[in-house]
C-alpha positions as CSV (number, residue, x, y, z in Angstrom):
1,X,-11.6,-7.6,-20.1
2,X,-13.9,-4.3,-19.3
3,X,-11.9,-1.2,-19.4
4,X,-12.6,-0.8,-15.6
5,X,-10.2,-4.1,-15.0
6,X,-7.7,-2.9,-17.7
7,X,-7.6,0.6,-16.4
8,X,-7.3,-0.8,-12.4
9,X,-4.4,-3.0,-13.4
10,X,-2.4,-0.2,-14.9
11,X,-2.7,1.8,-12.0
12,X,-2.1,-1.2,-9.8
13,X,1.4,-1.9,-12.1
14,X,2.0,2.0,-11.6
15,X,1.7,1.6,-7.6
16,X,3.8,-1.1,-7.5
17,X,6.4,0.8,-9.2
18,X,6.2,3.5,-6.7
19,X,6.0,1.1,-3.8
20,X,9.7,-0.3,-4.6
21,X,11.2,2.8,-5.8
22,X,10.2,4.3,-2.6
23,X,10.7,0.6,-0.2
24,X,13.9,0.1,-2.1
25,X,15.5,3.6,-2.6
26,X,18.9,4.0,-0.4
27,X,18.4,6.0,2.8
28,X,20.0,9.2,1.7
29,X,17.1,9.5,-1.0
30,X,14.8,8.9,1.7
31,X,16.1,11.6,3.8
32,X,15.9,13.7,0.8
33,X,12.3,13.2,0.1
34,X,11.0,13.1,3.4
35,X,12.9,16.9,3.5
36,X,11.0,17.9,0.1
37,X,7.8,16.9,1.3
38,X,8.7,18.8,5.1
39,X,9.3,21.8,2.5
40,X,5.8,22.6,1.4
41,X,4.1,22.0,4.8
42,X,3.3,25.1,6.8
43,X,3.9,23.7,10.1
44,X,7.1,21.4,9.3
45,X,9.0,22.8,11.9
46,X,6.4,22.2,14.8
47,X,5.8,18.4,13.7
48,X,10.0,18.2,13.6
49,X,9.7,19.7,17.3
50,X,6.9,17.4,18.6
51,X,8.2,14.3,16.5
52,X,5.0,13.7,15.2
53,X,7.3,11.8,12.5
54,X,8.6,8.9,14.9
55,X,5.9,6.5,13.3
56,X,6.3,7.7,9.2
57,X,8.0,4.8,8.4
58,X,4.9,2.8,9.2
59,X,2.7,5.2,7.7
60,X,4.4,5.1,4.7
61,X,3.9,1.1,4.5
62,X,0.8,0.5,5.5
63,X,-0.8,3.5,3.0
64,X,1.8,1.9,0.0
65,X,0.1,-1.6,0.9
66,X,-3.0,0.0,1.4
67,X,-2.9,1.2,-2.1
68,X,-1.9,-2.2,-3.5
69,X,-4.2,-4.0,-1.6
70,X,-7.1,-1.8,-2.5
71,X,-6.1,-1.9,-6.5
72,X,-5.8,-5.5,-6.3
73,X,-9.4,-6.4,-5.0
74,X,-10.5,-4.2,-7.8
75,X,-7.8,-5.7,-10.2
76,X,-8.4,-9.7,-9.9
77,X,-12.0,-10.7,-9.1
78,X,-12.1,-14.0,-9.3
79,X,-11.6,-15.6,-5.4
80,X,-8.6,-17.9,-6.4
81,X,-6.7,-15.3,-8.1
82,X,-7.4,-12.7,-5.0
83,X,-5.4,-15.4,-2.5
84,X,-2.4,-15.4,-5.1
85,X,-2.7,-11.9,-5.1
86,X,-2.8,-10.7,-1.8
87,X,-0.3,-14.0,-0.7
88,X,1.9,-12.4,-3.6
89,X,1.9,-8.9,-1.7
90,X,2.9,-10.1,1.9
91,X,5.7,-12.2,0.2
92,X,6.9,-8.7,-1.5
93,X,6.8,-7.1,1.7
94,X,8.7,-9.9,3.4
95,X,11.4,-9.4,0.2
96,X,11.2,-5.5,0.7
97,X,12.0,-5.8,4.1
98,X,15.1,-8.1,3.2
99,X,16.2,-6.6,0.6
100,X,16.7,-3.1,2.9
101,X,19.4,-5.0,5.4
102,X,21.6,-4.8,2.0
103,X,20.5,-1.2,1.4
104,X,23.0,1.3,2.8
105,X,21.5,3.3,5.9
106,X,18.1,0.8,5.9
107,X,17.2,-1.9,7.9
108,X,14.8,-5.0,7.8
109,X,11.6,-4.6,10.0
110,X,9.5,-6.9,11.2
111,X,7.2,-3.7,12.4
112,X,7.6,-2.3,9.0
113,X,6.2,-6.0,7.2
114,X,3.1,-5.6,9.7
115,X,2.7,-2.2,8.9
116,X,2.7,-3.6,5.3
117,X,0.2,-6.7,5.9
118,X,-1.9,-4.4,7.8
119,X,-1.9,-1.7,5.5
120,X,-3.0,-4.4,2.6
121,X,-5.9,-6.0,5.0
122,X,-6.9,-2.4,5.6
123,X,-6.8,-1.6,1.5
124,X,-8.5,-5.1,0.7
125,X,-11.5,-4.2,2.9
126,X,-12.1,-0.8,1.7
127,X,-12.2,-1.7,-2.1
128,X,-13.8,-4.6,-2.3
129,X,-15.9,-4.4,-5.1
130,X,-19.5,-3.4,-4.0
131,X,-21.9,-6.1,-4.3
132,X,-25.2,-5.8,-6.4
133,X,-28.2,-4.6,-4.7
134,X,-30.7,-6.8,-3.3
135,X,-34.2,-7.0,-5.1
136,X,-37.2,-7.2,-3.2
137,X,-39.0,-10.0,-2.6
138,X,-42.2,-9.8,-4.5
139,X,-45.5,-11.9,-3.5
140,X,-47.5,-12.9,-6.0
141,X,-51.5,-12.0,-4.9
């Protein structure tokens, strides 16, 4: 294993981490973060105002599956173990999403799971690994 593919699955195990801590955390936590992070923007108060925050839940999916998406398709190379992959990922999002409607103050969400599924199409595209350059065709004289 190349120390690209060792060094992409630890960050890949690391974002998983995050993405349950933060998909599974209760919602007072939530609140909690989302007002830390409100904190250290300058314009906080005019994005509370316009409620330019009515769609961060789906934000927050589809960049987490993004993420995971993205560090998968550099993670597993090999086509079968991509499909088990990226099959895996949209049944942890289904799981996330269930697992809320037992979390005090969260809520199962089909819109979040798409958010998730698209988030992890959008990640898979973007980090594909870049295929090798095409030689030119050379005519022998």
């Amino acid at each position: 294993m190349t120390r690209a593919l060792v060094i992409a699955r630890v960050l890949f195990g690391i974002a998983l981490l995050v993405t349950l801590v933060c998909l599974l955390a209760p919602a007072d936590a939530v609140l909690a973060a989302k007002v830390w992070a409100a904190s250290w923007l300058p314009m906080a108060a005019a994005l509370d105002a316009a409620d330019a925050t009515a769609w961060s839940d789906k934000l927050v999916h589809a960049s987490l599956f993004a993420l995971l998406g993205g560090l998968a398709a550099r993670s597993w190379l090999q086509p079968g173990q991509r499909w088990r992959v990226a099959v895996a990922l949209l049944l942890l999002g289904a799981l996330t999403e269930a697992l809320q409607s037992v979390i005090p103050g969260r809520s199962a969400s089909l819109g979040d799971w798409l958010a998730d599924a698209a988030g992890l199409a959008l990640g898979w595209m973007l980090w594909q690994p870049a295929p090798a350059p095409l030689r030119p065709l050379r005519l022998q004289s």
